[in-house]
C-alpha positions in Angstrom: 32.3 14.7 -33.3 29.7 14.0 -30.7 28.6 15.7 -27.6 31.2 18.0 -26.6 31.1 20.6 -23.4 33.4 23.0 -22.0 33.9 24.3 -18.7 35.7 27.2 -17.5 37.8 26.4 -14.4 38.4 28.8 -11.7 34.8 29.0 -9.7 33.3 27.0 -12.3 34.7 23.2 -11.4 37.2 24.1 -8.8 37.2 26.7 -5.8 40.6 27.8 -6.3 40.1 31.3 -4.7 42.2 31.4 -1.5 44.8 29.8 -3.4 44.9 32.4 -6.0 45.2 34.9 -3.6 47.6 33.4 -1.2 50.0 33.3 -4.6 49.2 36.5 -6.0 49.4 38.3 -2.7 52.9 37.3 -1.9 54.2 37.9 -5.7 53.3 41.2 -5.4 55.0 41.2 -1.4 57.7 39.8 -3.4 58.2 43.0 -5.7 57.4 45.6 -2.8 53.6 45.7 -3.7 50.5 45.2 -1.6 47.1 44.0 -3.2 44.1 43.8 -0.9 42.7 40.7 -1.0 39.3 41.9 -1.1 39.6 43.7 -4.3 41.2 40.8 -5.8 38.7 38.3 -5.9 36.2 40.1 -7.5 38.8 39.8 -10.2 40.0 36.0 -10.5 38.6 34.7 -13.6 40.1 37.0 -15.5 43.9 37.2 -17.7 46.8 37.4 -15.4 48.3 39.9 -17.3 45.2 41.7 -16.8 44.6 40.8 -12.7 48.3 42.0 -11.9 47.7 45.4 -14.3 44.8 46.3 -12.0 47.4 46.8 -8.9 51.1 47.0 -10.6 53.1 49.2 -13.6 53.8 47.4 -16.4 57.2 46.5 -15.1 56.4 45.1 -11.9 53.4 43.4 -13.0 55.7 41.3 -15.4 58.0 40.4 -12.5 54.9 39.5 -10.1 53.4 37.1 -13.0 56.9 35.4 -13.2 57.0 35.1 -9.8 52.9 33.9 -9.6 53.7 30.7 -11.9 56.9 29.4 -10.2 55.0 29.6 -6.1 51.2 28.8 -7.8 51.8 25.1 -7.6 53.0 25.3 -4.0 50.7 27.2 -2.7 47.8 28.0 -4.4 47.3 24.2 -5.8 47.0 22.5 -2.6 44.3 25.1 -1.6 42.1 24.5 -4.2 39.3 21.8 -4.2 36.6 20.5 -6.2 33.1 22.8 -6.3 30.0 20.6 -5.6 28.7 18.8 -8.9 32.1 19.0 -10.5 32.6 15.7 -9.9 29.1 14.2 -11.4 29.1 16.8 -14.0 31.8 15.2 -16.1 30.8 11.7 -14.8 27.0 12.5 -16.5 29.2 14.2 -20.0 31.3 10.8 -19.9 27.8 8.6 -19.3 26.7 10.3 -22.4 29.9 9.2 -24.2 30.9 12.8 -24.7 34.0 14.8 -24.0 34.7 17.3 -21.2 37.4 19.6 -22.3 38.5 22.9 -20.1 39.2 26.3 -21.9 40.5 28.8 -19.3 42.6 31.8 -18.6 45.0 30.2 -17.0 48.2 28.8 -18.4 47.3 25.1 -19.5 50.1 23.7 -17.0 48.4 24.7 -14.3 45.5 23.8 -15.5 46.4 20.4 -15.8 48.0 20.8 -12.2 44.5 21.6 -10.6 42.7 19.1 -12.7 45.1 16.8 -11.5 45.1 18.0 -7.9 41.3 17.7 -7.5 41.1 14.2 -9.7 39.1 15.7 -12.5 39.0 13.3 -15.8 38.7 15.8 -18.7 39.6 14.9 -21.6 41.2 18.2 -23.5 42.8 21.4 -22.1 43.0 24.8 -23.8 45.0 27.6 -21.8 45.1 31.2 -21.8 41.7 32.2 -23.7 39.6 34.4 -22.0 35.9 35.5 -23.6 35.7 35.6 -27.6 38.9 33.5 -27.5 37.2 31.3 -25.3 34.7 31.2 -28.0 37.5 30.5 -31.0 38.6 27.4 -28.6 35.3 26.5 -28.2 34.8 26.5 -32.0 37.6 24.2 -32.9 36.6 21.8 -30.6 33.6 21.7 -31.7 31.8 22.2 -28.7 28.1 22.3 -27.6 28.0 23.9 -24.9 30.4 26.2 -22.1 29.8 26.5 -18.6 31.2 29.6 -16.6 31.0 31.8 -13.6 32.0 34.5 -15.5 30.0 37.4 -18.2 33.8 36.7 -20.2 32.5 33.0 -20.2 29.0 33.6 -21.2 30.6 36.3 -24.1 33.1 33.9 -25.5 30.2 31.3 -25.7 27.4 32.9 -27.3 30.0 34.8 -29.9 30.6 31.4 -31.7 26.8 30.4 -31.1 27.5 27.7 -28.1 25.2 27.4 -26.0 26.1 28.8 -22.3 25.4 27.8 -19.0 26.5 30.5 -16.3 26.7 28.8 -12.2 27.1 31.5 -10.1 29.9 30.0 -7.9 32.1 32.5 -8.5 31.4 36.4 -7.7 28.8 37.6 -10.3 25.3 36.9 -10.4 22.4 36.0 -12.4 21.5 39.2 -13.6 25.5 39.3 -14.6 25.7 36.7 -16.4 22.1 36.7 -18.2 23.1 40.0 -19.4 26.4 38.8 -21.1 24.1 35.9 -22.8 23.4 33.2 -20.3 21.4 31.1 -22.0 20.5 29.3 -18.4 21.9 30.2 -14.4 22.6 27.4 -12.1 23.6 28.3 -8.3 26.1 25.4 -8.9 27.1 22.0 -11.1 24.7 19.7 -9.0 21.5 19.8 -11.1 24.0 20.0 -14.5 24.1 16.1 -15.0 19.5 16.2 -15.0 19.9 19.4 -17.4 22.2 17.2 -19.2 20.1 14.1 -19.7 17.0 16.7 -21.0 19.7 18.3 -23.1 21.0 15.0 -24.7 17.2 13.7 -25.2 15.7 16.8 -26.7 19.1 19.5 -27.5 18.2 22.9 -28.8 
């Protein structure tokens, strides 16, 4: 299949934080909830579901996740833009003649929406995995390696044996995502595409 690598999305290729917020802060306004944005962003990367769990009953938090995915694309897609690297990360994968695919948590339209927002070329999407599903994406792709912000990133990699690259972009940090199987930290994307020539010319 050739050289295949995944990336996670959120704080991994784009900085989509204020605009996660922004959305998920008036969904909740929306059902007569308030969620402090400072406890949430410790928190994007993971589920929705999940996210909207931490702060709502069962019943609301179904509303407010309705409610996220019809006002995301207005206002938390314009918000987002590209994390440093990004760019030249999948520029070096495609100079290889591999694939870039992106398996995240989100739902794969708005996954596609960023991507397209920030001018991204991937080449495959996969929506709504988070860790060891991560990993059974990962897996059918055939991929060689996942790069995350996330410890659900470095799980979901190192359960199906991929190798995992955690870039601590997001909120966690090395120690983190070392512990949850990092097989490597970056601080960001920008030294991926030399990692990546080493990688191509001698892979482990």
């Amino acid at each position: 299949m050739g050289l295949v690598i995944g990336f996670d999305l959120d704080l991994t290729l784009v900085d989509s934080a204020d605009g996660i917020v922004v959305s998920m802060t008036e969904a909740a306004r929306r059902v007569g909830a308030t969620i402090d944005p400072h406890q949430l962003r410790p928190l994007i990367g993971l589920p929705l579901d999940v996210t909207l769990r931490t702060f709502l009953d069962e019943q609301r938090a179904e509303e407010a996740k309705q409610i996220y995915r019809a006002i995301y694309p207005e206002l938390g897609i314009p918000a987002t833009k590209p994390l440093p690297g990004a760019a030249e990360a999948i520029d070096a994968i495609h100079h290889h003649r591999g694939q870039a695919i992106v398996v995240s948590a989100k739902i794969e339209s708005a996954v596609r929406a960023v991507l397209a927002h920030v001018g991204l070329p991937v080449d495959d999407v996969i929506g709504e995995r988070f860790a060891e599903t991560k990993g059974t994406a990962l897996r059918e792709r055939g991929a060689d390696v996942y790069v995350g912000d996330h410890p659900g990133d470095m799980i979901g990699a190192r359960s199906v044996g991929v190798y995992a690259i955690g870039v601590t972009t997001g909120t966690h940090d090395p120690v983190a995502l070392r512990e949850a199987g990092a097989d490597v930290v970056f601080a960001d994307l920008l030294d991926f595409p030399y990692w990546l020539d080493d990688f191509v010319g001698n892979p482990t």
